[in-house]
N, C-alpha and C positions, 0 to 999 in steps of 0.2 A: 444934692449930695451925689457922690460919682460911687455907683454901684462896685466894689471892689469885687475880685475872683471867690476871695471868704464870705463874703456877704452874699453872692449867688450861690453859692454851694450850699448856704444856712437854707436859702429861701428853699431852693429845689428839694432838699433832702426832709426838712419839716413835714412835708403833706407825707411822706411815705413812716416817717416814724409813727404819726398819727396812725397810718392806714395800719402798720405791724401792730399798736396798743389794742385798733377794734379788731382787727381780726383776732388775736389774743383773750380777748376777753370775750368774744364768741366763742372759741373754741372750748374754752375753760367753763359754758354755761351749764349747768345742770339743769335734768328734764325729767320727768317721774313716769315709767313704765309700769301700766298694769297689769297684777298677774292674774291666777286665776282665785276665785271665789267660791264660799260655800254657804249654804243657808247653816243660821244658827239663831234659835229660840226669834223667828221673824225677820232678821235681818240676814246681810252675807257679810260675811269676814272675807277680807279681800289682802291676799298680797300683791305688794310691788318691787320696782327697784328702782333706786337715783342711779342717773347714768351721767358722765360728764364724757361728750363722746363715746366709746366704746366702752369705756372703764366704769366699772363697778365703783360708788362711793359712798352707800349704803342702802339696804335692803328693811324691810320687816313688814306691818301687817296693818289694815286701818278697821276698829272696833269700834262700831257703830254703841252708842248707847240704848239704843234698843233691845241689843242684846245683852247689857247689863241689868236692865231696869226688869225686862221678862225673863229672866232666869229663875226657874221654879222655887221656894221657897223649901222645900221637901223634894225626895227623889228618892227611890229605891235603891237599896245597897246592890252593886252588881259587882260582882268578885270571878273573873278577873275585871279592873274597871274598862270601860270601853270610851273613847273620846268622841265627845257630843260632836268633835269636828275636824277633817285633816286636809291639809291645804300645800298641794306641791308649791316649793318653791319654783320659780324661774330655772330655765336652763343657763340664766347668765351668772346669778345667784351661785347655780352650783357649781359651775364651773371656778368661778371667781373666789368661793369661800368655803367649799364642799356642806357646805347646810342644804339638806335636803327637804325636809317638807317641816309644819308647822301639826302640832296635834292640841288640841284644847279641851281640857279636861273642866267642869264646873263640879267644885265641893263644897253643896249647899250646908254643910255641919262641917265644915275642916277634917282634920285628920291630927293622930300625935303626931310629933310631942306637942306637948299644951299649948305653946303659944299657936299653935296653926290648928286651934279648934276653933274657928270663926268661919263663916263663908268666904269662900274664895277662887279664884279662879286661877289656874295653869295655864301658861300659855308656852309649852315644849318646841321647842327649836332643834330640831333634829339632824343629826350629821347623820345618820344613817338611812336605809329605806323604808320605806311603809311597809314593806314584807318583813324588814329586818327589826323593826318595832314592835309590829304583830307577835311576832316569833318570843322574844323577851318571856322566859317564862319564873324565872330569877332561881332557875336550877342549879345555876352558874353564880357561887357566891364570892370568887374571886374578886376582894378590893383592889384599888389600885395602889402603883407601890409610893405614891405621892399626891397630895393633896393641893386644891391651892393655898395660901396663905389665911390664918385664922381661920379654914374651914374643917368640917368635922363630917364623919360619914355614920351617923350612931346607928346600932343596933335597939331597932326599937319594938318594946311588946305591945300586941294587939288583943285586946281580950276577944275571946272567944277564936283566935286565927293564930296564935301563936308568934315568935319573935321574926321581924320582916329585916334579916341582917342588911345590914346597909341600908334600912330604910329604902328594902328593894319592892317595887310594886310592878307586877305582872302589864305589861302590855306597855310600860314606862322604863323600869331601871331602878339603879338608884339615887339617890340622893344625897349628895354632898347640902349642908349648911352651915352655915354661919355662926361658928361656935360660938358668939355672944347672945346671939337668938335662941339657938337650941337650949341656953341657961340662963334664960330671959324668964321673969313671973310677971310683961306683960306683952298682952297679945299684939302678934304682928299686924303690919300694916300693907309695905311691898317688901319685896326682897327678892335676890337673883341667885339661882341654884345652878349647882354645876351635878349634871347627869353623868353616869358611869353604867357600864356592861360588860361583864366578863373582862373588868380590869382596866377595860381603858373609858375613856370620856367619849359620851355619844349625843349631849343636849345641854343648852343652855337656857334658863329658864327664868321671866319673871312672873313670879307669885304671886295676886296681887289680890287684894280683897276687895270685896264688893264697895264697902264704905269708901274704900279708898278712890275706886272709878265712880263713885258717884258723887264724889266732891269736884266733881269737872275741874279738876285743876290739873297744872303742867309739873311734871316730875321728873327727876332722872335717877336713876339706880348703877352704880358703879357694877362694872363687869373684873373680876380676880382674871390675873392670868392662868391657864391652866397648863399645869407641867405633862409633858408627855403628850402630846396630843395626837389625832390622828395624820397619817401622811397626809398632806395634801388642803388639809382644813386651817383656815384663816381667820382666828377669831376676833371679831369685833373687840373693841376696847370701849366702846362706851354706848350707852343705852337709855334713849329718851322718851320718856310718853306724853305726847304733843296734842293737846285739847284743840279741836276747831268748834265753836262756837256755833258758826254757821252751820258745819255739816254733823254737829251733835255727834261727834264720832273720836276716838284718840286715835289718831297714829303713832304704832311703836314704831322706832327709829333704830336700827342695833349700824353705827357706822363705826369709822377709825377703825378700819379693817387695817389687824395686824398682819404680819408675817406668817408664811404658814411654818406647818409643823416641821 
Protein backbone atom coordinates (compact mmCIF):
# COMPACT_ATOMS: atom_id res chain seq x y z
CA UNK A 1 0.00 0.00 0.00
CA UNK A 2 1.59 3.54 -1.03
CA UNK A 3 1.69 5.61 2.13
CA UNK A 4 -0.53 8.76 0.95
CA UNK A 5 0.36 12.62 2.63
CA UNK A 6 -3.23 11.97 4.79
CA UNK A 7 -2.17 8.73 5.81
CA UNK A 8 1.20 10.18 7.15
CA UNK A 9 -0.19 13.12 8.87
CA UNK A 10 -2.89 10.44 10.63
CA UNK A 11 0.25 8.42 11.64
CA UNK A 12 2.46 11.29 12.99
CA UNK A 13 -0.34 13.33 14.69
CA UNK A 14 -1.91 10.00 16.59
CA UNK A 15 1.05 9.51 19.23
CA UNK A 16 0.66 13.24 20.22
CA UNK A 17 -3.31 13.22 20.57
CA UNK A 18 -2.60 10.18 22.78
CA UNK A 19 0.40 12.13 24.51
CA UNK A 20 -2.49 15.44 25.10
CA UNK A 21 -5.34 12.63 26.61
CA UNK A 22 -2.34 11.38 29.39
CA UNK A 23 -1.13 14.48 30.04
CA UNK A 24 -4.90 15.59 30.59
CA UNK A 25 -5.83 13.14 32.60
CA UNK A 26 -2.74 13.66 34.86
CA UNK A 27 -3.52 16.91 35.24
CA UNK A 28 -7.21 16.61 36.24
CA UNK A 29 -5.76 13.80 39.10
CA UNK A 30 -6.88 14.38 42.43
CA UNK A 31 -4.68 13.98 45.77
CA UNK A 32 -5.63 14.26 49.42
CA UNK A 33 -3.79 16.86 51.72
CA UNK A 34 -3.46 16.64 55.24
CA UNK A 35 -4.39 19.06 57.76
CA UNK A 36 -4.02 19.53 61.10
CA UNK A 37 -5.37 17.20 64.05
CA UNK A 38 -6.67 17.12 67.44
CA UNK A 39 -7.00 14.40 70.04
CA UNK A 40 -10.51 13.48 70.84
CA UNK A 41 -11.97 10.91 73.53
CA UNK A 42 -8.42 8.68 72.17
CA UNK A 43 -8.32 9.32 68.95
CA UNK A 44 -7.50 12.61 66.42
CA UNK A 45 -9.95 14.08 64.35
CA UNK A 46 -8.03 15.17 61.40
CA UNK A 47 -8.81 17.54 58.50
CA UNK A 48 -7.89 17.60 55.00
CA UNK A 49 -8.39 18.80 51.46
CA UNK A 50 -8.90 17.15 47.60
CA UNK A 51 -6.57 19.05 45.54
CA UNK A 52 -6.80 18.63 41.71
CA UNK A 53 -3.71 20.63 40.86
CA UNK A 54 -3.95 23.86 42.84
CA UNK A 55 -7.68 23.91 43.06
CA UNK A 56 -9.62 23.26 45.88
CA UNK A 57 -12.45 20.36 45.09
CA UNK A 58 -13.40 19.48 48.30
CA UNK A 59 -12.42 19.70 52.04
CA UNK A 60 -13.84 18.17 55.43
CA UNK A 61 -12.70 16.06 58.36
CA UNK A 62 -11.77 11.98 58.79
CA UNK A 63 -13.68 10.57 62.43
CA UNK A 64 -12.04 7.83 63.61
CA UNK A 65 -14.68 5.43 65.29
CA UNK A 66 -12.87 5.29 68.32
CA UNK A 67 -14.11 8.41 69.09
CA UNK A 68 -17.67 7.42 68.48
CA UNK A 69 -17.64 4.20 70.36
CA UNK A 70 -15.60 6.16 73.68
CA UNK A 71 -17.55 9.13 74.01
CA UNK A 72 -18.84 9.25 77.57
CA UNK A 73 -22.11 8.16 78.24
CA UNK A 74 -22.94 10.92 80.88
CA UNK A 75 -21.01 14.46 81.15
CA UNK A 76 -21.65 17.47 83.19
CA UNK A 77 -23.82 20.26 82.04
CA UNK A 78 -21.36 23.11 81.20
CA UNK A 79 -23.25 26.50 80.33
CA UNK A 80 -21.52 28.17 78.32
CA UNK A 81 -21.01 24.80 76.35
CA UNK A 82 -17.33 24.32 75.48
CA UNK A 83 -16.16 22.03 72.31
CA UNK A 84 -14.57 18.82 73.24
CA UNK A 85 -12.57 19.86 69.97
CA UNK A 86 -11.42 22.70 67.41
CA UNK A 87 -9.51 21.99 64.27
CA UNK A 88 -8.20 24.96 61.86
CA UNK A 89 -8.96 24.40 58.56
CA UNK A 90 -6.18 24.64 55.79
CA UNK A 91 -4.99 27.94 54.47
CA UNK A 92 -6.21 26.56 51.13
CA UNK A 93 -9.50 25.73 52.50
CA UNK A 94 -9.86 29.20 53.56
CA UNK A 95 -8.76 30.78 51.14
CA UNK A 96 -10.79 28.84 48.49
CA UNK A 97 -14.16 28.64 50.45
CA UNK A 98 -13.76 31.15 53.62
CA UNK A 99 -14.50 28.05 56.11
CA UNK A 100 -12.41 28.62 58.79
CA UNK A 101 -11.98 25.93 61.37
CA UNK A 102 -14.07 22.83 62.50
CA UNK A 103 -15.56 22.88 66.41
CA UNK A 104 -17.14 19.38 67.81
CA UNK A 105 -19.37 19.56 70.31
CA UNK A 106 -20.59 15.82 71.91
CA UNK A 107 -24.36 15.79 73.45
CA UNK A 108 -24.53 12.81 75.47
CA UNK A 109 -28.55 13.49 76.29
CA UNK A 110 -29.50 15.78 73.10
CA UNK A 111 -30.88 19.04 73.53
CA UNK A 112 -34.75 20.59 72.48
CA UNK A 113 -36.68 20.47 70.70
CA UNK A 114 -37.70 16.84 71.21
CA UNK A 115 -36.65 15.15 68.35
CA UNK A 116 -32.91 16.09 69.14
CA UNK A 117 -33.08 14.64 72.77
CA UNK A 118 -30.93 11.55 71.73
CA UNK A 119 -27.21 11.47 71.84
CA UNK A 120 -25.47 13.21 69.38
CA UNK A 121 -22.74 14.77 68.06
CA UNK A 122 -21.97 18.38 66.33
CA UNK A 123 -19.72 18.56 64.01
CA UNK A 124 -19.66 22.98 63.25
CA UNK A 125 -18.05 24.18 60.33
CA UNK A 126 -17.25 27.55 60.85
CA UNK A 127 -16.88 30.55 58.52
CA UNK A 128 -15.57 32.64 61.13
CA UNK A 129 -12.50 32.60 63.60
CA UNK A 130 -11.86 30.76 66.71
CA UNK A 131 -11.75 34.09 68.50
CA UNK A 132 -14.74 35.10 66.73
CA UNK A 133 -16.79 31.85 67.93
CA UNK A 134 -15.34 32.09 71.46
CA UNK A 135 -16.81 35.57 71.46
CA UNK A 136 -20.68 34.47 70.48
CA UNK A 137 -22.34 35.27 73.47
CA UNK A 138 -25.94 35.37 71.85
CA UNK A 139 -26.34 39.02 73.37
CA UNK A 140 -26.98 39.69 69.74
CA UNK A 141 -30.51 38.31 69.07
CA UNK A 142 -30.66 39.82 65.56
CA UNK A 143 -32.22 36.94 63.15
CA UNK A 144 -31.49 36.97 59.70
CA UNK A 145 -33.76 38.57 57.30
CA UNK A 146 -33.96 35.24 55.15
CA UNK A 147 -33.99 31.70 55.63
CA UNK A 148 -32.92 28.83 53.49
CA UNK A 149 -35.77 26.94 52.07
CA UNK A 150 -38.22 24.89 54.46
CA UNK A 151 -35.92 25.92 57.20
CA UNK A 152 -37.04 27.45 60.64
CA UNK A 153 -34.98 29.35 63.24
CA UNK A 154 -37.38 28.59 66.58
CA UNK A 155 -37.31 30.29 69.63
CA UNK A 156 -36.91 27.66 72.08
CA UNK A 157 -37.63 27.24 76.00
CA UNK A 158 -35.04 25.64 78.36
CA UNK A 159 -36.24 24.87 81.64
CA UNK A 160 -34.47 26.05 84.26
CA UNK A 161 -32.40 28.78 81.52
CA UNK A 162 -35.04 30.55 80.10
CA UNK A 163 -36.03 30.93 76.18
CA UNK A 164 -32.62 30.57 73.81
CA UNK A 165 -34.18 32.92 70.69
CA UNK A 166 -33.14 31.43 67.89
CA UNK A 167 -32.15 28.39 69.36
CA UNK A 168 -28.95 30.55 70.09
CA UNK A 169 -26.37 28.78 72.20
CA UNK A 170 -23.23 30.62 73.55
CA UNK A 171 -19.94 29.77 72.14
CA UNK A 172 -21.96 28.38 68.91
CA UNK A 173 -25.01 30.60 67.39
CA UNK A 174 -27.86 29.85 66.33
CA UNK A 175 -29.73 27.44 64.74
CA UNK A 176 -31.59 27.39 61.71
CA UNK A 177 -33.58 23.65 61.19
CA UNK A 178 -35.48 21.86 59.18
CA UNK A 179 -39.03 22.76 59.72
CA UNK A 180 -40.34 19.13 59.06
CA UNK A 181 -37.82 17.95 61.91
CA UNK A 182 -38.49 20.62 64.23
CA UNK A 183 -42.58 19.18 63.91
CA UNK A 184 -41.40 15.70 63.86
CA UNK A 185 -42.73 13.24 66.92
CA UNK A 186 -39.91 11.10 65.85
CA UNK A 187 -36.37 11.26 66.98
CA UNK A 188 -33.82 12.35 64.47
CA UNK A 189 -31.16 10.59 63.05
CA UNK A 190 -28.60 13.08 60.81
CA UNK A 191 -29.47 16.27 59.65
CA UNK A 192 -27.64 19.48 58.31
CA UNK A 193 -28.12 22.89 60.04
CA UNK A 194 -27.44 26.19 58.83
CA UNK A 195 -25.61 28.52 61.78
CA UNK A 196 -26.40 32.39 62.12
CA UNK A 197 -24.73 35.35 64.24
CA UNK A 198 -25.92 38.65 64.65
CA UNK A 199 -27.89 38.19 61.36
CA UNK A 200 -25.92 36.76 59.14
CA UNK A 201 -24.82 32.83 58.58
CA UNK A 202 -21.54 31.82 60.25
CA UNK A 203 -21.58 27.49 60.08
CA UNK A 204 -22.82 24.76 58.55
CA UNK A 205 -23.41 21.80 60.36
CA UNK A 206 -24.12 17.93 60.37
CA UNK A 207 -25.82 16.66 63.34
CA UNK A 208 -25.52 13.30 63.64
CA UNK A 209 -26.23 10.84 66.31
CA UNK A 210 -24.36 8.33 67.89
CA UNK A 211 -26.56 5.30 66.51
CA UNK A 212 -26.37 6.68 63.35
CA UNK A 213 -22.16 6.58 63.17
CA UNK A 214 -22.27 3.34 64.72
CA UNK A 215 -24.12 1.79 61.99
CA UNK A 216 -20.84 1.94 59.97
CA UNK A 217 -22.69 2.77 57.09
CA UNK A 218 -22.20 5.32 54.04
CA UNK A 219 -24.72 8.47 53.95
CA UNK A 220 -25.10 11.75 52.34
CA UNK A 221 -27.09 14.73 53.71
CA UNK A 222 -28.23 17.35 51.30
CA UNK A 223 -26.81 20.86 51.96
CA UNK A 224 -29.90 24.03 51.46
CA UNK A 225 -28.58 27.03 49.68
CA UNK A 226 -28.04 29.71 52.00
CA UNK A 227 -29.43 33.31 50.97
CA UNK A 228 -27.19 36.18 51.99
CA UNK A 229 -24.23 34.80 52.76
CA UNK A 230 -20.89 35.96 53.81
CA UNK A 231 -18.56 38.09 51.21
CA UNK A 232 -16.15 35.88 50.10
CA UNK A 233 -17.52 32.34 51.37
CA UNK A 234 -18.22 29.25 48.98
CA UNK A 235 -20.60 26.95 50.17
CA UNK A 236 -20.50 23.55 49.41
CA UNK A 237 -23.57 21.85 47.87
CA UNK A 238 -23.24 18.55 48.81
CA UNK A 239 -22.22 16.56 51.80
CA UNK A 240 -21.11 12.93 52.28
CA UNK A 241 -20.09 10.55 55.11
CA UNK A 242 -17.84 7.94 53.54
CA UNK A 243 -17.09 4.64 55.97
CA UNK A 244 -13.66 3.01 55.43
CA UNK A 245 -13.76 -0.25 56.81
CA UNK A 246 -10.26 -0.57 56.91
CA UNK A 247 -9.35 2.43 58.68
CA UNK A 248 -12.56 2.17 61.13
CA UNK A 249 -12.96 5.79 60.57
CA UNK A 250 -15.83 8.04 58.30
CA UNK A 251 -14.71 10.74 56.41
CA UNK A 252 -16.83 13.84 56.03
CA UNK A 253 -16.74 15.03 52.47
CA UNK A 254 -18.47 18.81 52.23
CA UNK A 255 -17.46 19.26 47.96
CA UNK A 256 -19.46 20.87 44.82
CA UNK A 257 -18.10 24.05 45.99
CA UNK A 258 -20.44 26.71 44.88
CA UNK A 259 -20.05 30.26 44.05
CA UNK A 260 -19.21 32.58 46.46
CA UNK A 261 -21.40 35.06 48.07
Amino acid sequence: MVATPLGRMVRTRMPLALLTLGLGACAAKERMVQGECRPLYGADVCAWDRLAGDSLTAFGATVPMRVVDSAPADAPMVWPPVAEATIPLSAAAKSATGFDNMTIFWEPHGHPPAPYLVPHFDFHFNTISQAEVAGINCADSTKPAQLPAAYELPDVEIPGMGTLVGLCVPTMGMHALPGAEVHSTTPFEKTMIVGYYAGRPIFVEPMITRGALMARQNFSLSIPTVPNGQPGVRYPTSFAAEYDSTAQAFRFVFAGLGAGS
